[in-house]
C-alpha positions as CSV (number, residue, x, y, z in Angstrom):
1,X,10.2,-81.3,-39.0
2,X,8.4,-84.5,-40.5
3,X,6.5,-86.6,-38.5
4,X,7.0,-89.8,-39.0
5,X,2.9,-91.0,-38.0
6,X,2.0,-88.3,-41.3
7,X,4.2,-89.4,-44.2
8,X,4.0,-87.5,-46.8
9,X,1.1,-88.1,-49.6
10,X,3.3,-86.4,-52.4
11,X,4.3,-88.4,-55.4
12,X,8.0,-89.6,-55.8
13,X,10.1,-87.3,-57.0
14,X,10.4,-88.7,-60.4
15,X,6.8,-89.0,-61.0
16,X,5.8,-85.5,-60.2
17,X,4.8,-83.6,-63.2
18,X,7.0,-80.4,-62.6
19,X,9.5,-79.8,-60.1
20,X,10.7,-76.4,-59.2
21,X,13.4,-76.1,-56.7
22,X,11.7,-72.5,-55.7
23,X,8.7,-73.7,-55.1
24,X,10.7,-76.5,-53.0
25,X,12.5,-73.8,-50.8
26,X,9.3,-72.3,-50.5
27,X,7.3,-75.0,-49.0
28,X,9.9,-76.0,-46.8
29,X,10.5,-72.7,-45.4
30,X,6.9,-72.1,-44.5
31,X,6.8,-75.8,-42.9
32,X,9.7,-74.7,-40.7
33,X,7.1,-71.9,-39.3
34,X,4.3,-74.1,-38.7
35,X,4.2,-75.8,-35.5
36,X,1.0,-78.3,-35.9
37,X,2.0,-81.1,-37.0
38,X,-1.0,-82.2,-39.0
39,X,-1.4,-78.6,-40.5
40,X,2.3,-78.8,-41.6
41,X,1.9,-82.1,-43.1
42,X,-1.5,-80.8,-45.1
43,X,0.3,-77.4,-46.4
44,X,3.1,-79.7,-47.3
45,X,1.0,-82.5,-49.2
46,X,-1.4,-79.9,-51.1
47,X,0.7,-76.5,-52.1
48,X,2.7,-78.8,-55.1
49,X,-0.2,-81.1,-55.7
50,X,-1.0,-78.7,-59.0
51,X,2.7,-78.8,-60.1
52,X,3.3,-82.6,-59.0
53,X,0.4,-84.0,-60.5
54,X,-1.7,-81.4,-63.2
55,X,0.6,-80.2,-65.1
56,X,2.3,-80.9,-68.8
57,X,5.2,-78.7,-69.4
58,X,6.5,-77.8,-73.5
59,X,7.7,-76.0,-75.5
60,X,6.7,-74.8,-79.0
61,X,9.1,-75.0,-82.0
62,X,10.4,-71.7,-81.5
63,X,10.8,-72.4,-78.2
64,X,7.8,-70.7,-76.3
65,X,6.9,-72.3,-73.4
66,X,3.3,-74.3,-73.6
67,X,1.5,-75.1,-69.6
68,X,-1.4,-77.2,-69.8
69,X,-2.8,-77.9,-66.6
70,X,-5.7,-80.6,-65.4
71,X,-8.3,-80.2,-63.0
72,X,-7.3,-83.3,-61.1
73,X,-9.6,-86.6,-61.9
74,X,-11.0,-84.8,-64.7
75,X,-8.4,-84.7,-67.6
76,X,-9.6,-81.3,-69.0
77,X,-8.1,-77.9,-68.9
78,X,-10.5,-75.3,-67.3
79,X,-10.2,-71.8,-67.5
80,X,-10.9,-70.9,-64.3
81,X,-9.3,-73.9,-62.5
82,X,-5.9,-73.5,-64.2
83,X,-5.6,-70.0,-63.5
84,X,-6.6,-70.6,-59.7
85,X,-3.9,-73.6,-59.6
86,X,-0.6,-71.6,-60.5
87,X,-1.9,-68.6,-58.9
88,X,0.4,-69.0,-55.9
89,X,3.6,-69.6,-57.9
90,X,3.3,-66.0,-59.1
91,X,5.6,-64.3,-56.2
92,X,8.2,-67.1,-57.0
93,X,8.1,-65.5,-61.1
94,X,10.4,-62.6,-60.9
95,X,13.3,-64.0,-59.8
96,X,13.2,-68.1,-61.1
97,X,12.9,-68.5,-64.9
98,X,11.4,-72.2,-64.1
99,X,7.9,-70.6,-62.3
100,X,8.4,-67.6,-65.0
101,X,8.0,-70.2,-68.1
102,X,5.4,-72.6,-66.1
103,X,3.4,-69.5,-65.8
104,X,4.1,-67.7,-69.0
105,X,3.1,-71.1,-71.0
106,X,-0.5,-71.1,-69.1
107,X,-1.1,-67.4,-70.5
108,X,-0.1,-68.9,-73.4
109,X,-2.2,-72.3,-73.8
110,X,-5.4,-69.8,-72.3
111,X,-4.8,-67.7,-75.0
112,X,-4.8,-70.4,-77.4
113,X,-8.3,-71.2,-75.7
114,X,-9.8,-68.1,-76.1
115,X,-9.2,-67.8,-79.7
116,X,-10.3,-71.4,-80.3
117,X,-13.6,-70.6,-78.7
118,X,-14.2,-68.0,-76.0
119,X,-17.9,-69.3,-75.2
120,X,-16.0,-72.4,-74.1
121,X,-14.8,-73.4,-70.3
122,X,-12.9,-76.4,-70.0
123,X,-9.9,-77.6,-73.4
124,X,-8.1,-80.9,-74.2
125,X,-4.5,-80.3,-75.1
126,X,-4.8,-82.0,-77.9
127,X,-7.6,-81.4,-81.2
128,X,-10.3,-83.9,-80.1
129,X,-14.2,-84.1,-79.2
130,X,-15.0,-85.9,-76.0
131,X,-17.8,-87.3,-73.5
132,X,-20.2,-84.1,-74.3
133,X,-19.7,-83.9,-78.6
134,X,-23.1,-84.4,-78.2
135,X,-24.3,-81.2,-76.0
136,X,-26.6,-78.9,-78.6
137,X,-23.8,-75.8,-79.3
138,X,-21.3,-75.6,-81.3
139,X,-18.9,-78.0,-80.1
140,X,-15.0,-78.2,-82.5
141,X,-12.4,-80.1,-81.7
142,X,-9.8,-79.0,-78.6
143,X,-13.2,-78.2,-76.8
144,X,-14.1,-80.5,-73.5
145,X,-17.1,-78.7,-72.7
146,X,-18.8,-75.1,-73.7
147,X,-20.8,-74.0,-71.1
148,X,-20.6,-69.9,-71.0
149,X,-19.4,-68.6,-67.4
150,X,-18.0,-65.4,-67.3
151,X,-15.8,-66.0,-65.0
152,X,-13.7,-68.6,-67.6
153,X,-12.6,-65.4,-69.2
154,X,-12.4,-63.1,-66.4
155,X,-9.8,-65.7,-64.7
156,X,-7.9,-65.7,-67.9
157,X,-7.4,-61.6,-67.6
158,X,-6.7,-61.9,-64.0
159,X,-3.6,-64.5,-64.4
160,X,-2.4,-62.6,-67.4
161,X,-2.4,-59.0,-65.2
162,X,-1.2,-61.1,-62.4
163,X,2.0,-62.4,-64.8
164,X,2.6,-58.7,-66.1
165,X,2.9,-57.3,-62.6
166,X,4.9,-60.1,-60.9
167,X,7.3,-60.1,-63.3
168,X,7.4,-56.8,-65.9
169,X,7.7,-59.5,-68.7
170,X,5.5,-58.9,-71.9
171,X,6.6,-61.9,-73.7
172,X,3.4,-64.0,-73.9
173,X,1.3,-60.9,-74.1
174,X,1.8,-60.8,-77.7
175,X,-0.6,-60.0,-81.0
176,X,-2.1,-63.5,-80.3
177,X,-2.6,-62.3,-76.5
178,X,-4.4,-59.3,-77.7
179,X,-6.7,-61.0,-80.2
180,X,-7.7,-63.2,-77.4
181,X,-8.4,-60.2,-75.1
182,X,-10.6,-58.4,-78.2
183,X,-12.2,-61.5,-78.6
184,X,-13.4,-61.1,-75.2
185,X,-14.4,-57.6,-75.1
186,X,-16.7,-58.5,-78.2
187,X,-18.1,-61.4,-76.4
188,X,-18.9,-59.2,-73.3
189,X,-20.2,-56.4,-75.4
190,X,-22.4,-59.8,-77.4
191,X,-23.4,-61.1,-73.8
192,X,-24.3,-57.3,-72.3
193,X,-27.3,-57.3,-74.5
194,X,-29.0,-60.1,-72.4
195,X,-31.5,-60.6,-74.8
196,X,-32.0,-64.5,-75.8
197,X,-31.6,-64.6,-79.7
198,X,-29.6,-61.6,-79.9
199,X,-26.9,-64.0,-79.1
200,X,-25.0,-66.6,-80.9
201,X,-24.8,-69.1,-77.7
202,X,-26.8,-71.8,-77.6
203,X,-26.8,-74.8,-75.1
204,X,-28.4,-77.8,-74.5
205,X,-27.7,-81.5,-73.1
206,X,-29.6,-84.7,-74.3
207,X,-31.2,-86.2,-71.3
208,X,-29.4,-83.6,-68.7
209,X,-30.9,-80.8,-66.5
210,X,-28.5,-78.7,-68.2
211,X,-29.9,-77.5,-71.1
212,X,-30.6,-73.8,-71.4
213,X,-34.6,-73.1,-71.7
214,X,-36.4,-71.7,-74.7
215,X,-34.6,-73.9,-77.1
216,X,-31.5,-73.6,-75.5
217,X,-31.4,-69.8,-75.7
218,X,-31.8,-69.4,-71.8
219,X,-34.1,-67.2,-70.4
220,X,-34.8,-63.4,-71.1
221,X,-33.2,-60.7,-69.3
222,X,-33.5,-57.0,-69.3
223,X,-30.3,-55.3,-71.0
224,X,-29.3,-53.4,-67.8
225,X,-24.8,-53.2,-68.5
226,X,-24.3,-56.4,-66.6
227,X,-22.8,-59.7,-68.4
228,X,-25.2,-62.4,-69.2
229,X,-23.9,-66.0,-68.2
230,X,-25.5,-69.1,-69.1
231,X,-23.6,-70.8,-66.1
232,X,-22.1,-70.6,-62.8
233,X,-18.5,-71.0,-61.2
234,X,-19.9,-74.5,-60.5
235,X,-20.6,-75.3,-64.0
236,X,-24.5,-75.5,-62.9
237,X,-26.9,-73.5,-64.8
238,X,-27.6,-69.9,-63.6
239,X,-30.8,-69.2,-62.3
240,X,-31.0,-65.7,-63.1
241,X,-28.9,-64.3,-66.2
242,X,-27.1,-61.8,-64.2
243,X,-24.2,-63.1,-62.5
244,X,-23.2,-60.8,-59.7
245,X,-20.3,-62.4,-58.2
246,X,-18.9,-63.1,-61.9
247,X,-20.1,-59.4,-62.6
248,X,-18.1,-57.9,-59.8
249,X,-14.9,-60.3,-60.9
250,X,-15.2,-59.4,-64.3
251,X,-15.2,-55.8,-63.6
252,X,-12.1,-56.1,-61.8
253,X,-10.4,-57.8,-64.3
254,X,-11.0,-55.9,-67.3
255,X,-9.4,-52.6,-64.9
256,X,-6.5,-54.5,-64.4
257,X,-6.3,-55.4,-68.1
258,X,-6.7,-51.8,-69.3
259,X,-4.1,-50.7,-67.4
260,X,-2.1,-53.6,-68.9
261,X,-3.0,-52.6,-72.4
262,X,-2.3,-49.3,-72.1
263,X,1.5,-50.5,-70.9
264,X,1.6,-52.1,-74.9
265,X,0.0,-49.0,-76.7
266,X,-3.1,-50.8,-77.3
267,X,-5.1,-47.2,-75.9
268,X,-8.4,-48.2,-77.7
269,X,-9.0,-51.8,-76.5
270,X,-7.8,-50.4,-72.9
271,X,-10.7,-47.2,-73.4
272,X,-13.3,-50.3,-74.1
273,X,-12.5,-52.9,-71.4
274,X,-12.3,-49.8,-69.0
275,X,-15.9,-49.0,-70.1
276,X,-17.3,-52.3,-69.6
277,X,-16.1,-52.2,-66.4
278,X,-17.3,-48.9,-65.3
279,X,-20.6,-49.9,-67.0
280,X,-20.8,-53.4,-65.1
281,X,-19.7,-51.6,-61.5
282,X,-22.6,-49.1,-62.3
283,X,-25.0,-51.8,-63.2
284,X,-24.2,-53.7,-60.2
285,X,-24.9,-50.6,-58.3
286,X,-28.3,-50.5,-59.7
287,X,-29.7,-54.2,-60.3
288,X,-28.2,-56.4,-57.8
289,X,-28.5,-54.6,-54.4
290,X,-30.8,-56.0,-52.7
291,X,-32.8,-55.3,-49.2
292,X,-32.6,-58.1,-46.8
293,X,-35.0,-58.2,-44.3
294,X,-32.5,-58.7,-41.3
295,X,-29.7,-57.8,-42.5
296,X,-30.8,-54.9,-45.1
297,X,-28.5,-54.1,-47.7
298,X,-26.6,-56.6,-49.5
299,X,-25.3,-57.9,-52.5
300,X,-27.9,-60.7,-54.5
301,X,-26.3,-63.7,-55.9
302,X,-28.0,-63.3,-59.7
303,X,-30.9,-60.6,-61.0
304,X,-32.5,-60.2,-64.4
305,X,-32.6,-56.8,-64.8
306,X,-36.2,-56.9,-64.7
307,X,-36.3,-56.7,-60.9
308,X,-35.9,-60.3,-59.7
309,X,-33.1,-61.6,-57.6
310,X,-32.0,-65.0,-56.5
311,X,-30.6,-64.4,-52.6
312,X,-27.8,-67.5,-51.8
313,X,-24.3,-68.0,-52.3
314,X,-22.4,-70.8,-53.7
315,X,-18.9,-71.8,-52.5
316,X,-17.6,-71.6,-56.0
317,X,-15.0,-69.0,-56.5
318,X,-16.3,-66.1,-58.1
319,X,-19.1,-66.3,-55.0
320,X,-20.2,-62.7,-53.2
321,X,-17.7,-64.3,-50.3
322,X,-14.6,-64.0,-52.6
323,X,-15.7,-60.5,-53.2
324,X,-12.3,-58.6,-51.6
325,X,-10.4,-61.7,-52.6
326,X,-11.0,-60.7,-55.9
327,X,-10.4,-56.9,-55.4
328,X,-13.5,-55.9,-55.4
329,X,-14.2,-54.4,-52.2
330,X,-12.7,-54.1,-49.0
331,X,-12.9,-56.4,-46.2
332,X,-14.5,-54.6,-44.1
333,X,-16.9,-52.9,-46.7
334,X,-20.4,-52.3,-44.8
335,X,-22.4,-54.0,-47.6
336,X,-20.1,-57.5,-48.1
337,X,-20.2,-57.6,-44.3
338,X,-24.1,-57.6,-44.2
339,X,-23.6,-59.7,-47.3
340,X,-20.7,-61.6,-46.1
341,X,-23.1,-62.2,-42.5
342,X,-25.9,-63.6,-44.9
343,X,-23.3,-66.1,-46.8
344,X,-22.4,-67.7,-43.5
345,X,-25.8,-67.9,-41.8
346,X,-28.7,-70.0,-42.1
347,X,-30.4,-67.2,-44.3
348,X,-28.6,-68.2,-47.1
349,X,-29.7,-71.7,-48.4
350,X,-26.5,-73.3,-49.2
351,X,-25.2,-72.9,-45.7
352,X,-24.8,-76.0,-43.6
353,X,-23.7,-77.1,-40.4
354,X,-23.1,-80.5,-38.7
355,X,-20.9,-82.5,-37.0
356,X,-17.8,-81.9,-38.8
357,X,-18.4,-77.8,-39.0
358,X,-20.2,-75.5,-41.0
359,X,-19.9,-74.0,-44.3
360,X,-20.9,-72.9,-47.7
361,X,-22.1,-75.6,-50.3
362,X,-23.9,-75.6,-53.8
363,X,-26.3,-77.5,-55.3
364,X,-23.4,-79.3,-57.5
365,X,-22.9,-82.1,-55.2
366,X,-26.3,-82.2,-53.4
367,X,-27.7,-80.6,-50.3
368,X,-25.9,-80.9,-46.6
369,X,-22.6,-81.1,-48.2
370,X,-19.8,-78.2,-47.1
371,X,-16.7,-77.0,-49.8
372,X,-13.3,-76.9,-48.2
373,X,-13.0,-74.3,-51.1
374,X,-15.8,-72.0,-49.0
375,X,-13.9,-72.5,-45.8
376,X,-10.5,-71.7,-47.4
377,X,-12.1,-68.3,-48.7
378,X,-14.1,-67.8,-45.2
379,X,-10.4,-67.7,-43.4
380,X,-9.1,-65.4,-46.1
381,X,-11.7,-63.1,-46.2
382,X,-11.6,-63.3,-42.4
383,X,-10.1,-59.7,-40.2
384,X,-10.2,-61.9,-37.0
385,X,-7.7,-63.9,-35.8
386,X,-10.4,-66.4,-34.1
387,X,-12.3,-67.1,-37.1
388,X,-8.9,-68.0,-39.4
389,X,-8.2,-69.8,-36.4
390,X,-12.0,-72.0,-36.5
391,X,-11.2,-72.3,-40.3
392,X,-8.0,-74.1,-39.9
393,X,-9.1,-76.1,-38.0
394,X,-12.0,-77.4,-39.3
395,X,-9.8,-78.1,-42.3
396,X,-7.4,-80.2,-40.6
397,X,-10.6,-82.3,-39.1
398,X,-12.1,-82.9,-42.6
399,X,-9.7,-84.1,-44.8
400,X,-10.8,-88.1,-43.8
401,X,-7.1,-88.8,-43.1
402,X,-5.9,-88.2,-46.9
403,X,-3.3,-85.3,-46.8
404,X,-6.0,-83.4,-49.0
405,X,-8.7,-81.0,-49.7
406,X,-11.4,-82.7,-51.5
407,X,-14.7,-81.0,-53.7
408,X,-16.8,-81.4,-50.4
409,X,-17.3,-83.2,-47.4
410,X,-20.7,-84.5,-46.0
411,X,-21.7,-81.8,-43.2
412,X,-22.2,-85.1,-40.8
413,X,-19.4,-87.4,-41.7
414,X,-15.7,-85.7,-43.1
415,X,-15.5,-89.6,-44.7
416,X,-18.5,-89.1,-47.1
417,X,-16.5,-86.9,-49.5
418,X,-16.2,-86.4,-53.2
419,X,-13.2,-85.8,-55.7
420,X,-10.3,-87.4,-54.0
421,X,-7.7,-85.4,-56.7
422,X,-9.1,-82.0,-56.9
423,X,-6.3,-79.8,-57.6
424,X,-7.6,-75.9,-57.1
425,X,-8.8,-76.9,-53.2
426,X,-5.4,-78.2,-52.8
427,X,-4.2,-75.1,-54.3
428,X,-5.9,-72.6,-52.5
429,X,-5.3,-74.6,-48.9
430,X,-2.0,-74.2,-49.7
431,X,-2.4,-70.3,-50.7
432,X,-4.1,-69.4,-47.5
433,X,-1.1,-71.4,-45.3
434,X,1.1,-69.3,-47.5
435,X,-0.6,-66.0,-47.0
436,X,-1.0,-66.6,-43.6
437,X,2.6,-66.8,-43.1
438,X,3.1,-63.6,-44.6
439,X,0.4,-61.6,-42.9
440,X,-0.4,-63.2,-39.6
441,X,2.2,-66.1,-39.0
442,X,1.9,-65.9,-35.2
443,X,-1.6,-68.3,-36.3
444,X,1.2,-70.5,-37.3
445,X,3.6,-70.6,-34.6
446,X,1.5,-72.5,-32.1
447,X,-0.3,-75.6,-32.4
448,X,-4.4,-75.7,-33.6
């Protein structure tokens, strides 16, 4: 099935980081399905590139397994990236004890995480301050960097549901697991009040646009049940408090995880993270609907509570796009399609379009600049055949002739990109290729 003009971009076998012969099967089962040549070769190059090139495998001394996984070309553990990375190996856990440990050891190392600081988003495997020891919060050893985004432990509740129900195993979900997750339920309780100085978060950067106002406090907010964040999916400062994608996420999550705690007796942390989550859902309801003058009602991107509301959408992952992805709706829920019809029009100010396609950006890497991750989560929040059919494509015209997903591509010129090793868009590529397979794989079966 290989071309021999598209050799593959994958590292030698002996230099990958992990190898599963699962995951192996896997990818070359779906490849046998695919019959575009340059689509094959990109699903082929980017489903492993987390497991051939992020991740350091271990095991404790009593034998536990320990997953640390890098972003790519940043050597830092995030939260959220990590959890997004191995999130298509779970329907390979069940039955292969290699994917079961790999996943069962990120649970653990997030856990670890947590309990080391849950304000934090991004960990070094090993005890050590880096580049930001200087940022004005409390910074200790193990930390990268400690910029608060609600979604860090949201995604850390979602991969450890995501392990129970894949494979029934309750191994890593142990007193140390559940410590971790009632350190997060006092941290959301902490962050619900959305009062600056009620709070023991503080954050600011020498010489950086980063740094929280008001003495690195951040600004006020009206207590309202929603989750104050001091920072986006993007690790870019929030312009409101009042995340609403992260919201919605978070809401969904902490379900899950009730459900998950009620499996191991624990009936009174599952009675609190259910009520956080019914409180969020209702605060959302109330605070972060918002009236658009075409479109009329739709979801804002962050509120304060007080009655403001910032109307965009990033492509980072919590976004009001990812909504369903993330369980929180349906796809074809009337407010995320108004919502979803703002994301991908020129209402919304981080959408662009240009010569190499159109889609959502973020003010992370500068304006006129398109996120294959946004595209990926266009085609799987997509019910129409065409439009998964635009989004592949586009992606196969973008990737400058590396074999990759990148961070973003300049809306005129796919060569003009940044992050040549970015593991999670190589991930989630691969997860929509895979998905796609399973639900729709006549969109595979023909060439682009």
């Amino acid at each position: 099935m290989n071309n021999p003009r598209l050799p593959s971009r994958r590292p030698l076998a002996d230099q990958r980081t992990f190898t599963s012969p699962a995951c192996e099967r896997l990818i070359d089962e779906i490849a046998a399905t695919i019959a575009d040549d340059e689509l094959r070769w990109l699903f082929t190059n980017c489903l492993p590139n987390t497991l051939d090139t992020t991740v350091a495998f271990s095991r404790d001394v009593d034998g536990r397994p320990d997953t640390y996984v890098i972003t790519g070309d940043i050597d830092a553990m995030w939260l959220r990236d990590s959890a997004a990375q191995v999130w298509p190996c779970l329907p390979l856990a069940r039955d292969h004890a290699d994917i079961r440990d790999l996943l069962a050891g990120v649970v653990r190392r997030q856990t670890a995480c947590i309990l080391l600081d849950p304000y934090a988003n991004a960990f070094y495997r090993e005890a050590r301050l880096g580049e930001w020891r200087d940022d004005g919060t409390l910074m200790v050893p193990g930390v990268h960097e400690r910029k608060w985004e609600l979604d860090s432990p949201s995604y850390f509740l979602r991969l450890s549901h995501g392990y129970w129900r894949a494979t029934d195993d309750l191994a890593p979900l142990d007193a140390r697991w559940r410590e971790a997750v009632r350190a997060v339920l006092r941290l959301l309780r902490t962050e619900q009040g959305g009062v600056p100085g009620r709070s023991p978060y503080l954050f600011t950067r020498p010489g950086s646009t980063d740094s929280l106002l008001n003495g690195g406090v951040g600004d006020p907010a009206k207590p309202c049940g929603l989750v104050r964040s001091a920072f986006r999916p993007s690790d870019d400062l929030c312009k409101l408090p009042y995340h609403v994608p992260s919201n919605a996420m978070a809401s969904v999550a902490l379900r899950e995880t009730a459900d998950l705690l009620d499996t191991l007796g624990d009936h009174a942390d599952a009675d609190e993270a259910r009520a956080i989550s019914r409180e969020i859902v209702a605060a959302l309801e109330t605070h972060a609907v918002a009236h658009h003058p075409a479109l009329g009602e739709i979801w804002a991107y962050e509120v304060d509570g007080h009655g403001s509301v910032c109307l965009m959408d990033d492509a980072n992952i919590p976004s009001l796009l990812s909504l369903p992805y993330l369980g929180f709706c349906a796809k074809d829920d009337p407010r995320y399609l108004r919502t979803r019809a703002f994301c991908l029009g020129e209402t919304n100010p981080y959408f662009f379009r240009g010569a190499t396609g159109e889609g959502v950006g973020g003010p992370h890497a500068g304006l006129r600049t398109i996120w294959p991750l946004a595209v990926v989560m266009r085609a799987l929040t997509a019910v129409e055949d065409a439009e998964i059919l635009v989004c592949l494509r586009q992606l196969r015209a973008t990737h400058a002739g590396t074999g990759f997903m990148h961070e973003t591509f300049d809306v005129e010129d796919a060569a003009r990109f940044t992050r040549p090793w970015f593991a999670w868009a190589n991930t989630l590529f691969g997860e929509l290729v895979a998905t796609l397979h399973r639900e729709r794989p006549h969109l595979l079966a023909r060439p682009l």
